[in-house]
VOGU-3710 file (C-alpha; in Angstrom, 3 decimals, decimal comma):
1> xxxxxxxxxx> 0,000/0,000/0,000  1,435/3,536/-0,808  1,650/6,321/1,648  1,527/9,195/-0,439  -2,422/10,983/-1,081  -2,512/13,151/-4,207  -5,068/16,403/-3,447  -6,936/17,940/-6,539  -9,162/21,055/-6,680  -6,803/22,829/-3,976
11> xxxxxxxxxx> -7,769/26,379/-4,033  -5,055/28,834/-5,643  -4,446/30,802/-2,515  -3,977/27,991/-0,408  -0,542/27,944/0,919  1,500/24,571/1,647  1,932/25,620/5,276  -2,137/25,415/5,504  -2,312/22,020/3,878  0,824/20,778/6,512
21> xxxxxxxxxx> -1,824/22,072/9,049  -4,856/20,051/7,750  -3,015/16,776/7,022  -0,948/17,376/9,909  -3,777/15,960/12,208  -3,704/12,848/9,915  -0,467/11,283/10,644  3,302/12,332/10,562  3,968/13,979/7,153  7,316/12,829/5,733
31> xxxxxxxxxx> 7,492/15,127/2,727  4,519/17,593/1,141  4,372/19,205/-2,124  2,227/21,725/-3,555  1,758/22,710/-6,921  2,400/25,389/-8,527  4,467/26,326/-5,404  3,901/28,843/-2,887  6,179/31,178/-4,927  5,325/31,092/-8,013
41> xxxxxxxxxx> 4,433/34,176/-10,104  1,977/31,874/-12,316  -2,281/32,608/-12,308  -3,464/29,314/-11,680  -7,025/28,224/-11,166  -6,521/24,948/-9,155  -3,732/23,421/-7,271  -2,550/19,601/-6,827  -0,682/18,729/-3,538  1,222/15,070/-2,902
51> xxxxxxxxxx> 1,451/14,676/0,944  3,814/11,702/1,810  3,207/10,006/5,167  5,536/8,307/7,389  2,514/5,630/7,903  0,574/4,021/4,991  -2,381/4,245/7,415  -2,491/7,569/7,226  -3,490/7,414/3,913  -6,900/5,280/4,459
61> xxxxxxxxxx> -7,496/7,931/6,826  -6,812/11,063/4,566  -9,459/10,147/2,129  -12,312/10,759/4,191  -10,896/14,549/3,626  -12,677/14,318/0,077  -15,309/16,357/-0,518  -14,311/18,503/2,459  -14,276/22,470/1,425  -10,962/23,822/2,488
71> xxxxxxxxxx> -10,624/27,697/1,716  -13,318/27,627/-0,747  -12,944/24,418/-2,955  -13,944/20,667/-1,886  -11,172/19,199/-2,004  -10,541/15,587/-3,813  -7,982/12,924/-1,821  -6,732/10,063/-3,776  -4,055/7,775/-2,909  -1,064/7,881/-5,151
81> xxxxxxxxxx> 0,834/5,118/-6,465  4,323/6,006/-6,599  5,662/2,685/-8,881  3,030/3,391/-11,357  5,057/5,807/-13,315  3,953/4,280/-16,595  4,726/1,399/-18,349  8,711/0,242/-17,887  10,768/-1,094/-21,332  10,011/-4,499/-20,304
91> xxxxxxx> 6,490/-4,142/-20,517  6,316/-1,993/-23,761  8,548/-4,748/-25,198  6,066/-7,819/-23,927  2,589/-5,659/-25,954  5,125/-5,414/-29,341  5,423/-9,370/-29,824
//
């Protein structure tokens, strides 16, 4: 089971600090990243955030945050896979023959 959540429809002027907050209370966050970062001089009209948890558990739990309106957007918690990057060489090679 993966312990990384990916969050979609994260309101634009959320910062990465409030979303450290929120999933804070969910479990020990080993690494979060929000996207477009905090700094960036890009208009956006939606963010995505990955929050990596020490605890897989964590992640079961973070899901019950969907649907949840933080700031002013409800936001959407999937877990993320991080192995499923695509298809590897091996793969592609086994669908040619």
């Amino acid at each position: 089971m993966t312990n990384v959540v990916q969050v979609t429809n994260v309101s634009p002027s959320t910062t990465s600090e409030q979303m450290r907050t929120l999933f804070g209370f969910l479990g020990n966050i080993e690494e979060l990243k929000l996207f477009p970062p905090d700094e960036s001089p890009l208009p956006v009209t939606s963010r995505v955030c990955f929050v990596k948890f020490h605890e897989s558990e964590s992640v079961g739990v973070s899901q019950h945050l969907t649907n949840t309106v933080f700031v002013d957007r409800a936001l959407i918690v999937v877990p993320f896979a991080e192995a499923a990057k695509g298809p590897t060489s091996s793969t592609i090679s086994k669908l040619e023959k």
